[in-house]
N, C-alpha and C positions, 0 to 999 in steps of 0.2 A: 440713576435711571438707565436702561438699556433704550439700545438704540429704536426698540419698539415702543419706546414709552412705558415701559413696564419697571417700577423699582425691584432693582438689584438683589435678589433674598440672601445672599452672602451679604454684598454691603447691610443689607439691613440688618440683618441679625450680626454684624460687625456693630453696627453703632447700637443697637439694642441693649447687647450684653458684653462685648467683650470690653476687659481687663488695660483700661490704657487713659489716653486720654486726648484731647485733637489742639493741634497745631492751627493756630492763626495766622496767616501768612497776609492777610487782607488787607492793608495799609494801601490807602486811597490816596490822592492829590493832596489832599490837605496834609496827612499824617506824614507822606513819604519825606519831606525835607527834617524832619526830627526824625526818622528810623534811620537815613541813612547819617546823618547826623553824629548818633551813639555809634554807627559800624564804623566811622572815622573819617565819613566823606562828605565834606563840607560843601555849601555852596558854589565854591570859590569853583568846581570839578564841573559844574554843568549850565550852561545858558539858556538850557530850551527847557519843555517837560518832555520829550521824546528824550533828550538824554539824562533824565533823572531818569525815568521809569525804565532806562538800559541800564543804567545803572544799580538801582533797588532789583531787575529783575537776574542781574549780575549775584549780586547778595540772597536771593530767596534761590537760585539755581545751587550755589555753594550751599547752605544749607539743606535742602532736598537732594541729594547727589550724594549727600554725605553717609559714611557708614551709619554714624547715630541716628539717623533717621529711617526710620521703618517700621513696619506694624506692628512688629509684637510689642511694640512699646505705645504707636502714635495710632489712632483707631482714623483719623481722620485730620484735613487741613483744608482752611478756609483760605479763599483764592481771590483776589483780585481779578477784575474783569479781564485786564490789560496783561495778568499772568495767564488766565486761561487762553487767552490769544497768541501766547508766544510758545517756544517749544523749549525741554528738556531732555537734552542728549538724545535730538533728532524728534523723541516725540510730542504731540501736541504736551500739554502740559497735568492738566487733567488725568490722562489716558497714563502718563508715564508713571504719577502718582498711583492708580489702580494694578496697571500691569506690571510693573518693577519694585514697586514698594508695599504693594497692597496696602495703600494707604486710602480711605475713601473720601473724594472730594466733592468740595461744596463750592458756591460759589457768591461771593458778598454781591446783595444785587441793591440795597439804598444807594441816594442820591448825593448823602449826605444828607447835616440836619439844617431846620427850619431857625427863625428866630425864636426866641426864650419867649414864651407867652403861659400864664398860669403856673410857672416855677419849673415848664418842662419845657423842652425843644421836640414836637414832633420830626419825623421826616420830611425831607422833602417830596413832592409828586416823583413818583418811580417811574418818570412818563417813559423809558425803554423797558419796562419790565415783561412783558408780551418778548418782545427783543432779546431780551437777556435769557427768558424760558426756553426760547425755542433754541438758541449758540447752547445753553447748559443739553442740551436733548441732545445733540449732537456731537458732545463732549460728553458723554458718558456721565456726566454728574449727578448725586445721589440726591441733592439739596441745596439752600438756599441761606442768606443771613443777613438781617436787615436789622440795624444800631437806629433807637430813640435812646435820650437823655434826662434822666427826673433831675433835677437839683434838689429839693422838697419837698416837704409833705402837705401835697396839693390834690384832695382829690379829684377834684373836676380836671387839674392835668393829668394825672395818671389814670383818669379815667380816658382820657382824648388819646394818650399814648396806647392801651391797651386795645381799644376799640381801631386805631389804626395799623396795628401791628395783625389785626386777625383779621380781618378783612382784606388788606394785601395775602397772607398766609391763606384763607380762600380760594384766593385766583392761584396760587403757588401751588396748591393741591390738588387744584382743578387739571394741574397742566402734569402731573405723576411726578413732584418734587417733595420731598419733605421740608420746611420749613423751619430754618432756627430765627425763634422770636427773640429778640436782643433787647427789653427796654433797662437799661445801664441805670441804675441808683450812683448818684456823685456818693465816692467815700468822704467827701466832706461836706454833706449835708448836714444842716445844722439840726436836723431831726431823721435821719437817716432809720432807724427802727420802726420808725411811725411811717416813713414811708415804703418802706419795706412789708408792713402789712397791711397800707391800701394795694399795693400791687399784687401783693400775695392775695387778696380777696377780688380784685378786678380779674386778674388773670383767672382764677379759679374758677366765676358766673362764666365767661368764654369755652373754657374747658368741657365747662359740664352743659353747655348748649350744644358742642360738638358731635357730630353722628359718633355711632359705635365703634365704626374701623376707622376714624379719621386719625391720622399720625403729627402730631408737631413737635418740636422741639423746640427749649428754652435755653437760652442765654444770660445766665445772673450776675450781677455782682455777689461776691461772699455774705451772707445775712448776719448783721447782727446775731439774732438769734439762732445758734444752733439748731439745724434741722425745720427752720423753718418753709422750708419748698416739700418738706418730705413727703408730705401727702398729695402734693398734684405730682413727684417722682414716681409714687406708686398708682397714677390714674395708669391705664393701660393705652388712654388718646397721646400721654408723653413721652416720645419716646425715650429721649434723656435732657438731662437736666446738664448743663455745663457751665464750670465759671468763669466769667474771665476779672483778670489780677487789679485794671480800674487802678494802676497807679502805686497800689502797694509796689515794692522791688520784689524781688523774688522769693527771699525769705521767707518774708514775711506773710506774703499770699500762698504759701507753701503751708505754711503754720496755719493759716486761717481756712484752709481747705481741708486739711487732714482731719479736723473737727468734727467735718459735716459728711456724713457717711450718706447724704445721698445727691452731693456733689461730684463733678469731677470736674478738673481743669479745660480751658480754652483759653490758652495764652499766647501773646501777641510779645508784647517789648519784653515782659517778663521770659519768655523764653530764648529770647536772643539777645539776653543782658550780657555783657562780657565778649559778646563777640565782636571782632573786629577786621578790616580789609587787612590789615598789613601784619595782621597773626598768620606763623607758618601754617600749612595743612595741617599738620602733627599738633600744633597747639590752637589753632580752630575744632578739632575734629575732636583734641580732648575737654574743652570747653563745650562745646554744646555733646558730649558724652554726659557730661555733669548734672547739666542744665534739665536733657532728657528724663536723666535717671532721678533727681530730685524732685520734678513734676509728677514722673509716671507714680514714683512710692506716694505723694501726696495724694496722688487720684484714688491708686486699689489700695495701697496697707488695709482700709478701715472696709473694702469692702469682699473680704474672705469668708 
């Protein structure tokens, strides 16, 4: 979004059609002590959450900063509130992402999630999200990203997940943000395909209530079924369809993506597997070279 409130038409038509696929940098309070965890940095390193979140924000600056990071590979990266508040080699955080990487940034704006009720975990009340709109307006940011949880196939929950996912996305649209709706299928659902197509028919009645020019974007896990999102991929209200990896390692969710030709990646720990504090530059920088280039081929190979 520009600082008029008006969406970006480069950024957009970045994240509409270009060839890549967007970085998750978003790890919140709960998740930060297992991301910094795998980079090597153990509890034992920080007493407060002001010095974890230096620390996590130490590690997401080394990867954003890095050569293998930049747009003709990364179309986009999802930010922690507490990143967009801090700065990258002098600039807000955000802004360094658009101006120096052309990278187009969003910003995770849930609460985290609620208790397990009906087999799903809605969100919790977004009660700074009005907050969070206006700091994203300010920041340059194009959009937005908000995580519910299915465990099963329940449809009265994934109907409650659906129905709150687009109604926050509403107010998100209402304020000139584009909205990535996030409701996350467990890969270890014990009926996972079944829940995969109440969501896929929940999400689609929302779609198709949507005005004409209304823009959103979704967040999947990988579908069982091949090509299953491919027809709300091709609504003109979505603007892309992205996955995120939900646990598989990297291989694996590489393989599971290349399949589905009207997927592309939004990966988080899968992208920063391998990496770690006490690898040189030279052997950081060739590790997430790797990591980069084995996501991006999974994202476009299938879509030429």
């Amino acid at each position: 979004m520009t600082e008029s409130g008006e969406v970006n038409t480069e950024q957009f038509e970045k994240v509409r059609t270009g060839r890549g696929f967007f970085a998750a940098l978003d790890q919140s309070g709960g998740s930060t002590p297992h991301a910094l965890a795998l980079y090597g940095i153990g509890r034992d390193r920080y007493t407060s959450a002001d010095e974890m979140f230096g620390l996590v924000h130490a590690m997401r600056t080394r990867v954003i900063t890095n050569a293998a990071f930049d747009g003709s590979r990364i179309l986009a990266a999802i930010l922690f509130l507490q990143t967009v508040e801090r700065t990258v080699d002098g600039l807000p955080a955000a802004r360094y992402l658009w101006s120096v990487k052309h990278v187009v940034p969003f910003l995770k704006v849930d609460l985290g999630l609620a208790a397990e009720r009906d087999d799903v975990q809605l969100m919790k009340p977004i009660d700074s999200l009005d907050d969070q709109l206006a700091l994203a307006g300010r920041h340059g940011i194009f959009g937005t990203k908000m995580r519910s949880f299915i465990k099963d196939a329940n449809e009265a929950g994934i109907a409650a997940v659906v129905d709150q996912q687009f109604d926050y996305a509403d107010r998100i649209r209402a304020a000139g943000l584009v909205p990535i709706i996030e409701p996350e299928v467990s890969i270890a659902s014990p009926h996972k395909e079944q829940a995969e197509t109440m969501l896929h028919d929940a999400i689609a009645k929302r779609v198709a209530a949507l005005p004409a020019d209304a823009r959103v974007m979704l967040k999947l896990t990988i579908p069982t079924q091949v090509g299953r999102y491919g027809e709300l991929a091709a609504d003109p209200r979505v603007l892309r369809i992205v996955a995120l990896s939900g646990g598989y390692d990297r291989a694996e969710a590489c393989e599971l993506l290349a399949r589905d030709p009207a997927l592309i990646a939004s990966f988080s720990r899968a992208l920063l597997e391998g990496l770690t504090e006490g690898q040189t530059d030279e052997e950081f920088g060739a590790a997430l070279e790797s990591s980069v280039e084995e996501i991006y081929r999974a994202s476009v190979d299938k879509q030429a």
